[in-house]
N, C-alpha and C positions, 0 to 999 in steps of 0.2 A: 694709680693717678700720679702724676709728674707734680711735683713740687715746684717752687717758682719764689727763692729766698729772695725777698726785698728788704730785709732788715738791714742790712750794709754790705758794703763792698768789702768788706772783711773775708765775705764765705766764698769767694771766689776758691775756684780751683788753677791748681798749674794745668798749663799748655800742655798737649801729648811733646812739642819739640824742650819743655821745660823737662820734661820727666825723661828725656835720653838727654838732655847736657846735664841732669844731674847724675844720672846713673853712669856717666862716662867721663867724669869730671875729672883730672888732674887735682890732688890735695897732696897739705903738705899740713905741717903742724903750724897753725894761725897764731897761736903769741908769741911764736920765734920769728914770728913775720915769711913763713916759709909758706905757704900755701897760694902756686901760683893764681889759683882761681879766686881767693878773694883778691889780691893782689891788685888782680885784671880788675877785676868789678871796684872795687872803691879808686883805682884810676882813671876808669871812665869816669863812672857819676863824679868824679871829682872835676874833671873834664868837661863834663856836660853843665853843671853848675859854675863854671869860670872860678872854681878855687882852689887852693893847691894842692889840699889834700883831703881825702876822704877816709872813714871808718866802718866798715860795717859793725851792727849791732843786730839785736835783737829782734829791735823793737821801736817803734817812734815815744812811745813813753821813755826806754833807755838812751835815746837819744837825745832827746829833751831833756834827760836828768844826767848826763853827761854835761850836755851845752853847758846847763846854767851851777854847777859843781865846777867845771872849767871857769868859768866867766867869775864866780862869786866866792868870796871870803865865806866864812862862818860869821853871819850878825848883818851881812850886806845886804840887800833888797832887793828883788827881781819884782815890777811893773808889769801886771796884764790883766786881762779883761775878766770882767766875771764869768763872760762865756768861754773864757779861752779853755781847752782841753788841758793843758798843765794845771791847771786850778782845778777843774771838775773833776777829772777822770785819771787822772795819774797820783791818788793816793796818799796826796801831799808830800812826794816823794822828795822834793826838794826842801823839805822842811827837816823831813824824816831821818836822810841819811846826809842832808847837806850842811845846814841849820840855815838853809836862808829864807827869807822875809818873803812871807806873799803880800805882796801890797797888788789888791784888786782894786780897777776902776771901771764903770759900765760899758759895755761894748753896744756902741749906734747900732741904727738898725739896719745899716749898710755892712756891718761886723766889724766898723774899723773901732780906734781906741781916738778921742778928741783929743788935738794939742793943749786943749785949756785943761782938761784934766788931768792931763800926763803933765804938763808945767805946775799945776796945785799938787798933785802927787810928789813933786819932791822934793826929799829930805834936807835941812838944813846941816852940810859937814861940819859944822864947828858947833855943831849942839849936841855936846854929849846924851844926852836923852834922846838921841833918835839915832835911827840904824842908817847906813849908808844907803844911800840908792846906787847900784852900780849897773841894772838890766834893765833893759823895755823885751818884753815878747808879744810878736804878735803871730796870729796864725792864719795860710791861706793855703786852700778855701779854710772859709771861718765855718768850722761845720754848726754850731748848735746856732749858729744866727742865720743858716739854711741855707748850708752849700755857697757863699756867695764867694768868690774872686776878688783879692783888695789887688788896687789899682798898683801900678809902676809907680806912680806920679807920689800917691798916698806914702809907700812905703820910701821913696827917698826922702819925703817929710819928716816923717819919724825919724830916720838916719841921721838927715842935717838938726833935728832935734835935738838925737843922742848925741852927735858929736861935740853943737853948742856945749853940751852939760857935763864932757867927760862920762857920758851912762856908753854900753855897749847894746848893740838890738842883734836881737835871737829871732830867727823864722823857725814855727813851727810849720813848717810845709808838708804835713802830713801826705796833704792831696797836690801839692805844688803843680805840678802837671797838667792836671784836672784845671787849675787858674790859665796856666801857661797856654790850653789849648783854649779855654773859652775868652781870655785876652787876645788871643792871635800872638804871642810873643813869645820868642827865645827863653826858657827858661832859665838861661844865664843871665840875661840883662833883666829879668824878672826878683832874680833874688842879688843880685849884683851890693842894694845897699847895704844888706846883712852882712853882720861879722861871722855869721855861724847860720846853719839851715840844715835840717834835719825832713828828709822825706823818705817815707814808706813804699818797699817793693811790693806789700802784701795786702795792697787794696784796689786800687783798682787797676793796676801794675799784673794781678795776678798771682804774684808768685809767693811759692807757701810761707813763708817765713823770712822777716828780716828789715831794716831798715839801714840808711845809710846819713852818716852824718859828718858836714861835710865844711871846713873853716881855714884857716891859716896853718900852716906846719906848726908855730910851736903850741895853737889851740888845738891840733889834732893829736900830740903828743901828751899833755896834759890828758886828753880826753881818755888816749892810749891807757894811758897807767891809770885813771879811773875806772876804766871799763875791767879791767883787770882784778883790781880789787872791790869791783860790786856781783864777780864771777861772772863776768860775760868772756872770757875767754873760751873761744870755743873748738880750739885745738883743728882738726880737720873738716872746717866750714866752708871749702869749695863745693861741698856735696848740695849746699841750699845756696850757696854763692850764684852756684853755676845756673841757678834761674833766674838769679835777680838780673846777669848777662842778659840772658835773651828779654827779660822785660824791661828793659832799657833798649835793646836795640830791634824790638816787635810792637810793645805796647802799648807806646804814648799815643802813637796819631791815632789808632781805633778809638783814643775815650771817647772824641766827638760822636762818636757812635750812641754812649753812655749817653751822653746831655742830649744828642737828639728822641733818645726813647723816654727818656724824663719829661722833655718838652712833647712827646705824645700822649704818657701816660697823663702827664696835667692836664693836658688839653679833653684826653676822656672823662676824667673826674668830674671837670666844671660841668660837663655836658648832664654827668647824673641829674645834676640840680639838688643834692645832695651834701656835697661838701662845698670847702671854702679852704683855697690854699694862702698858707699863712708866709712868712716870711720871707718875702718877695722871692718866693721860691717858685720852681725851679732856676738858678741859672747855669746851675752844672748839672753834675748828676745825681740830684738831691730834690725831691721835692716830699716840702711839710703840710700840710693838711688839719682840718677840725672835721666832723661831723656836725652838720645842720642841727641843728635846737629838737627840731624833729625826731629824730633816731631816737627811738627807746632803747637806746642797749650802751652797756657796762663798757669800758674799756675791755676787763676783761672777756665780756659777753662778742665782743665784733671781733677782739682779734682771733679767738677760738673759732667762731663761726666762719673768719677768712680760712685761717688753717684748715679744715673741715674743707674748704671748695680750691684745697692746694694752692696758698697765696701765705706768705708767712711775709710780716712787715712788723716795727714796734712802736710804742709810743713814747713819745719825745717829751712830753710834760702833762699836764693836766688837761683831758680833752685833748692832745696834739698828737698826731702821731706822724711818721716818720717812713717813705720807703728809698729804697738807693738804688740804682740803675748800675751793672754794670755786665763783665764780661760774658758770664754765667746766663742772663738775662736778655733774653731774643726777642725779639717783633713778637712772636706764641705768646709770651710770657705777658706779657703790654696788652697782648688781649684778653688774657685767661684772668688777669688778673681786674680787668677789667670788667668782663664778666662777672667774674664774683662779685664787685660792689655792687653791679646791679642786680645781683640777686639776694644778698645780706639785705642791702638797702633798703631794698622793694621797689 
């Protein structure tokens, strides 16, 4: 039986053309800056993003923990949302190995972060008893507020915000892309009011490993000699470089693909009469869900029972659960897996 992973665009595989420009890839040793194949790729994405210079890393967790290591003192403050993914799901890693301040404020339920709160959020510089505020982050698409795309408009808000206050703003643009295509907009003029933006080759990009992080020459030099000593140097990384090439120059326009099987898979759900999609989801390739009052069965009871009719998805919080559309994931899949709710369901 064919499996059919919705849990995230994480599980994506490389392209067959990913898998010969890595096995054919030109490398050189990456922290002597010798490796023309990353070289290439953090000069595009650096390119495509309208900024000077680009990094590859690891990871959009090491990139994010890069950004705000760059951006911040030992004692300074970095501003973001309770939903934002550097708060949840990166470890506390800017606490950990950075020493800086998470100062969380609630994220609307459009994913963005309120001026009124981000203006009561900060810190007073000349009161020694309080840490400096120096970051705002935000991130798009906002995943745990359901996939949604924050606007152009919104984030040069924030910008002319930070600038008022001397703070700098961080995009987490994990999915950047993923915004870019369900905005209709240039991905450069998208992330344009950011000083720093971090997006992932290894989601719905496809390719196996990597992320790229991307700001001013002496913020990419800073970030350079961090990444350095948190051991991301990765000596001859053309070999995973050489996919992140082609998912930059193959795999942006197909997401539309993604967010249209999301807006079909939504659309079968409702039909169950079964569920109820929550977080004004879908508007990429994200859509969140409840099970009806109805359903006798366990979190862990439904998602066992989906696995069982080859549909693998997760849950998102209490009652919620979670599936992601993406390259892996075919018309077949949008059905099979549709099927299965109506056969778990009843």
């Amino acid at each position: 039986m064919q499996t059919f992973d919705f849990r995230s665009d994480t599980t994506t595989h490389p392209t067959e053309k990913m898998r010969q420009a890595m096995a054919n890839a030109r490398v050189g040793d990456d922290v002597y800056g010798e490796d023309p194949t990353v070289n290439a790729l953090e000069e595009k994405a650096a390119g495509m993003l309208g900024k000077e210079r680009g990094l590859f890393v690891t990871s959009g967790t090491m990139g994010n923990l890069l950004a705000v290591l760059a951006h911040c003192a030992r004692g300074e403050e970095a501003i973001m949302g309770t939903q934002g993914h550097t708060f949840l799901h990166e470890a506390g890693g800017v606490s950990v190995a950075g020493g800086v301040v998470i100062h969380t404020i609630p994220n609307q339920a459009d994913g963005t972060l309120s001026l009124w709160d981000l203006e009561n959020a900060l810190r007073n510089p000349d009161d020694a008893h309080e840490p400096i505020s120096r970051l705002i982050i935000l991130e798009n698409t906002q995943n745990a507020c359901g996939g949604l795309p924050i606007s152009l408009e919104y984030t040069e808000s924030v910008a002319a915000f930070a600038r008022e206050h001397g703070l700098l703003l961080h995009l987490d643009g994990a999915r950047i892309f993923n915004a870019a295509v369900a905005l209709g907009l240039p991905v450069s003029k998208l992330v344009a009011p950011a000083d720093s933006v971090t997006f992932c080759l290894s989601k719905g990009l496809c390719a196996p490993v990597g992320s790229v992080l991307c700001g001013d020459e002496e913020f990419i030099g800073k970030a350079r000699r961090l990444r350095k000593m948190l051991g991301g140097g990765m000596r001859q990384a053309g070999i995973i470089a050489a996919a992140g090439i082609v998912a930059l120059d193959e795999m942006i326009d197909r997401l539309a693909e993604d967010h249209q099987r999301a807006a079909l898979l939504a659309e079968g759900l409702r039909g169950t009469g079964r569920v109820h999609l929550t977080k004004n989801s879908p508007q990429t390739n994200m859509v969140f869900f409840k099970l009806d009052e109805s359903v006798a069965l366990s979190t862990g009871e439904f998602l066992q029972a989906m696995k069982q009719e080859g549909v693998l998805l997760m849950d998102s919080g209490p009652g919620e659960y979670r599936m992601v559309t993406h390259n892996d994931i075919t018309n077949q899949g949008v059905e099979v897996s549709l099927e299965a709710f109506r056969k778990v369901l009843g």
